[in-house]
N, C-alpha and C positions, 0 to 999 in steps of 0.2 A: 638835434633831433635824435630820439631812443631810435635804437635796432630794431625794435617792434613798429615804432611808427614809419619804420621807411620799409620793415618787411609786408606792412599794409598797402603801402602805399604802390611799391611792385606788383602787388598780388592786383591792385585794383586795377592796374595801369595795364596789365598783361590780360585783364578778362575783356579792356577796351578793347587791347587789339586782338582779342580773339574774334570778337564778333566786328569789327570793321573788317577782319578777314574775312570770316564766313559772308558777310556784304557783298564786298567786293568780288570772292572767288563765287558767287552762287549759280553763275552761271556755268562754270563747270564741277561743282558739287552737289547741286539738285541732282543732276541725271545717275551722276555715281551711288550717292545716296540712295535714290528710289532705286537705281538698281541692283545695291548692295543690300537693301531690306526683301526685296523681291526674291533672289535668289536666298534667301536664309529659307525662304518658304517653300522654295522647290528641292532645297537640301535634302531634307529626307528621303525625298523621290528620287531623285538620284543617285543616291546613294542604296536604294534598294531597288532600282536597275543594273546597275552594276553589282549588286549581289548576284543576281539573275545571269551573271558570264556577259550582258553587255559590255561594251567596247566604252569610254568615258565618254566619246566625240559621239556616238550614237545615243549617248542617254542625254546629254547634253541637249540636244538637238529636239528631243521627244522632249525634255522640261519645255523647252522654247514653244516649241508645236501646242502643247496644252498650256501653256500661257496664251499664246495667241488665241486660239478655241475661246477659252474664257471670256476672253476681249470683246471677240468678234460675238460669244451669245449674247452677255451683255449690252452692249453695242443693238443687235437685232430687235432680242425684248424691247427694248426702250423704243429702235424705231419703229416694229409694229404698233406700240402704243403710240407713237405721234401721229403713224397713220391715220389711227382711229379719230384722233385731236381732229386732223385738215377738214374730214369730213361734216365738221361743224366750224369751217373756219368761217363760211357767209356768217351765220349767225354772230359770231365774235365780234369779227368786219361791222357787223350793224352796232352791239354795243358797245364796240370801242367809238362807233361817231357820236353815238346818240349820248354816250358818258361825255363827250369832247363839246357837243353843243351844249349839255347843263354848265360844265365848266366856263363858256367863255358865255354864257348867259348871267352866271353869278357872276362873273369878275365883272361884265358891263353893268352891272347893277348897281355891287357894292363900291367899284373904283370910277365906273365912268370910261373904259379905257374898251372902242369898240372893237368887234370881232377882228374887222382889218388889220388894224391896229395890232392886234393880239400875233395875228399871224408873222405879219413884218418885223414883231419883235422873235418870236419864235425861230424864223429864217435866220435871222441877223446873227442868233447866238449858236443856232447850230451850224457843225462843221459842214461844207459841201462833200456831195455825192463823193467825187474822184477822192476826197481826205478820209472817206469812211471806207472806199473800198483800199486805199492802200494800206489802211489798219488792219483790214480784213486780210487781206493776203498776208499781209505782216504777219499776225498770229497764226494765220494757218500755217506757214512757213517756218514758223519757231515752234509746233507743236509737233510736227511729224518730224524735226530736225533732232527735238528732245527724246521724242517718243521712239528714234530709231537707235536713238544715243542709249537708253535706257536698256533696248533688248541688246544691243552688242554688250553695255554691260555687263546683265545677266549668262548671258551665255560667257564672255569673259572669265566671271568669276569664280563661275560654276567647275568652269573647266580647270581653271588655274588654283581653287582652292587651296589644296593640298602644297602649294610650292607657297602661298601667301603667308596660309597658316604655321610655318618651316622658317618662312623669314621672318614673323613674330616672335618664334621662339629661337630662333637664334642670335637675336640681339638681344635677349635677355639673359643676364646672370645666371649659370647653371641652378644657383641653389633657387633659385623666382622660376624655374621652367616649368613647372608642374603647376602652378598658379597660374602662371601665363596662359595654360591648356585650359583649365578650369575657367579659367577668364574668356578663353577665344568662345568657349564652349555654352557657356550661359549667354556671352553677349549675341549668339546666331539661336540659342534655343527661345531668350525672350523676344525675339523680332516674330518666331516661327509664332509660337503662340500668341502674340499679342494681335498679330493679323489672322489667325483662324478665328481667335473668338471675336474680332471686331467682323470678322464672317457671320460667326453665328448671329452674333445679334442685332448684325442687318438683317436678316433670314426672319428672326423673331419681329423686328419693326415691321420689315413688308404682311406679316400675317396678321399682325394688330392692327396699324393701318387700314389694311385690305378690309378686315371686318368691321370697323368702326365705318369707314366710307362707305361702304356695300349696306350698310344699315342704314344709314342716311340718305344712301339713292343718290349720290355722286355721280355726276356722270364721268366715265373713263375712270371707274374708281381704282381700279390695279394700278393703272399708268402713276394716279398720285400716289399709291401708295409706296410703288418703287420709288419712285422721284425723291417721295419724305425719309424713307430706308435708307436710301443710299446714297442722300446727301449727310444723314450721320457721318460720313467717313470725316467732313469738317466737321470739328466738334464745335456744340454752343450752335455755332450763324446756319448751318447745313443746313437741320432740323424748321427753324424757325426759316427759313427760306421759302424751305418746300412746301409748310403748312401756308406761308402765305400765299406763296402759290396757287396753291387749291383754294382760297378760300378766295383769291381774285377771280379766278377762272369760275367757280360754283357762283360769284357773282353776277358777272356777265353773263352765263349761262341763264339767269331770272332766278339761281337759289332763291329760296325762302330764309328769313333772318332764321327761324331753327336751323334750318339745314345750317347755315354762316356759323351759327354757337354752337351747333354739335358740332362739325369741323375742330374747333377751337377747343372744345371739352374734350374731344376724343387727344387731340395733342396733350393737352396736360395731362388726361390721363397715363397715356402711353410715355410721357416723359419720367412724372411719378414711378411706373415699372422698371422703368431702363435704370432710372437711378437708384433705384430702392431695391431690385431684386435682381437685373438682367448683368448688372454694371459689376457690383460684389459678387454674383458667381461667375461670371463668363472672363471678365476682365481683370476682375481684383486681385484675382492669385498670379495673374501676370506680370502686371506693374502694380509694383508696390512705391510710385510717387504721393506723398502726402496733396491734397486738395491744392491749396495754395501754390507749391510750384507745377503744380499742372495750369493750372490758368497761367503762370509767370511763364511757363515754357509757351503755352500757347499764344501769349502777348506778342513773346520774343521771337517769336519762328515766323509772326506774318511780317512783322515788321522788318526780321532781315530775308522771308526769301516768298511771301505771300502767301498763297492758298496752299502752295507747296510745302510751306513753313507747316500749317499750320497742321495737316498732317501729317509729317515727319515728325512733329514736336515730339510726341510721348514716346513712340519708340528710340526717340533717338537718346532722348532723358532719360529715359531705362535703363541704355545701353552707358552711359556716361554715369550713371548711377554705381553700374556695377564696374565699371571701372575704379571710381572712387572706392568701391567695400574691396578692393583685391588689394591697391596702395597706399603704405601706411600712412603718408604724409595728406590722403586725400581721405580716409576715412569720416572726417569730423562731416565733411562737406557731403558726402557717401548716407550719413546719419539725418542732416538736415534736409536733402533731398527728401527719403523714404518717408514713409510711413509712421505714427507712432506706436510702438509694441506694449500694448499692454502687459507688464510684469508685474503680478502678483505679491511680488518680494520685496515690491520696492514700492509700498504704497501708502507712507509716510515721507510724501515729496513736498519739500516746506515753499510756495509758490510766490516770489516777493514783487 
């Protein structure tokens, strides 16, 4: 075997266990992760409190405070709009029966198999009461355990920066220290931006949305419109979620099939914008990952750590991106990631 084909063969064997690492470790790397992109975004602000003669452990504390705020408006928004939901929950309640009796009318029809029948089968395959509620606690139990993990991160980080970023550069070779900087520097500056402008352009979906639905005569059209906004943050499945969403609900409610296809038009419409106009300027000067490994990243990120994967993906490809453009040996991989650059100079490229 050539030195090439067994330095393949390493290289391929090392990215296995990179990712049966990340697998196996993701339950104590989600929380560091999200709270390690989190804190890139309150960086700023901290650091211009403490311009201010604040104390570190006081600004600190105020990042935290206005993280939580955030949380909790969010959080409010949303549940004053379910409020609004309950108020038509009889109505629901009727056409979730009345959808449940066509169904087990057509299935006696076309199979023969009577309503009884139907239910007894339905009992048999679902889980009992006591199995659902200890799932329920289960996740309730694992989200506020994460979600406590997450802001101790953040404030961790925040606080200890300066000693983190000191031991990055003091394990590197004098003459790579200055790279190293530039490195720590871009990988906290693309996390900052990549999460303001996936800000903005939830900001811009909830306004498109909102008027597409508001046109339509949606009921509770704000509430859907958040809901389709800011299920963007998963990319691809959010979106197409939250439109089906509404269009389930504007069912049951007695929509009219226009209303059902406007619904459906106003999304591709508003998909068309995000990707054609909202995407290239808000996002695209951010991360600069070519097409292909952003869905490859997005593949790889549910499949090793879920929905958490799947948002973490592009920031995190970013950040490993520029990793790769800082070290020579990773450059080639640094190139294949990115983008490709249009050069002028070079456009006599023979394509075989």
């Amino acid at each position: 075997m050539t030195t090439t084909s067994t330095s393949i063969i390493k290289k391929i064997l090392l990215m296995f266990l990179i990712v049966a690492g990340l697998y196996y470790a993701k339950v104590f790397l989600m929380p560091l992760c999200i709270g390690g992109i989190i804190a890139t975004l309150f960086l700023p602000f901290c650091n211009w409190l403490q311009k201010k003669k604040i104390s570190k452990g006081l600004a600190v504390c105020l990042c935290i405070l206005s993280l939580l705020s955030i949380i909790a408006a969010i959080f409010s928004l949303i549940g004053l709009q379910i409020g609004a939901l309950t108020n038509d929950a009889a109505l629901i309640k009727q056409k979730v029966i009345e959808t449940g009796s066509y169904i087990q009318q057509y299935i006696f029809n076309k199979f023969g198999i009577p309503a009884v029948k139907q239910i007894e089968i339905l009992k048999a395959e679902q889980p009992s009461f006591t199995n659902i509620m200890q799932i329920m606690a289960g996740s309730v139990v694992y989200i506020f355990t994460n979600f406590i993990l997450v802001i101790a991160y953040v404030a961790f980080l925040l606080y200890y920066r300066s000693h983190i970023r000191n031991f990055f550069i003091k394990i590197t070779p004098p003459s790579q220290q200055i790279e190293m900087e530039q490195m720590l520097d871009r990988s906290a500056h693309i996390s900052q931006q990549y999460l303001i402008g996936l800000f903005k352009m939830i900001v811009c979906l909830w306004i498109m949305y909102g008027i597409g639905f508001g046109i339509l005569g949606v009921d509770n059209f704000l509430f859907f419109a958040v809901l389709c906004g800011t299920f963007e943050i998963v990319p691809f499945i959010g979106n197409i979620t939250g439109t089906t969403l509404t269009v389930a609900v504007a069912a049951l409610h007695g929509g009219s099939t226009y209303m059902l296809a406007g619904i459906i038009i106003t999304y591709g419409v508003v998909q068309f914008i995000q990707g054609w106009v909202l995407e290239p300027l808000i996002l695209g000067p951010q991360v600069k990952i070519n097409p292909l490994f952003t869905i490859i990243a997005l593949v790889l990120g549910q499949l090793i750590w879920g929905i958490p994967g799947i948002i973490l993906a592009i920031p995190l490809t970013a950040i490993i991106k520029i990793i790769c453009d800082h070290i020579e040996p990773l450059k080639p991989y640094g190139f294949l990631i990115g983008k490709i650059e249009k050069d002028k100079s070079q456009q006599s490229v023979v394509e075989k």
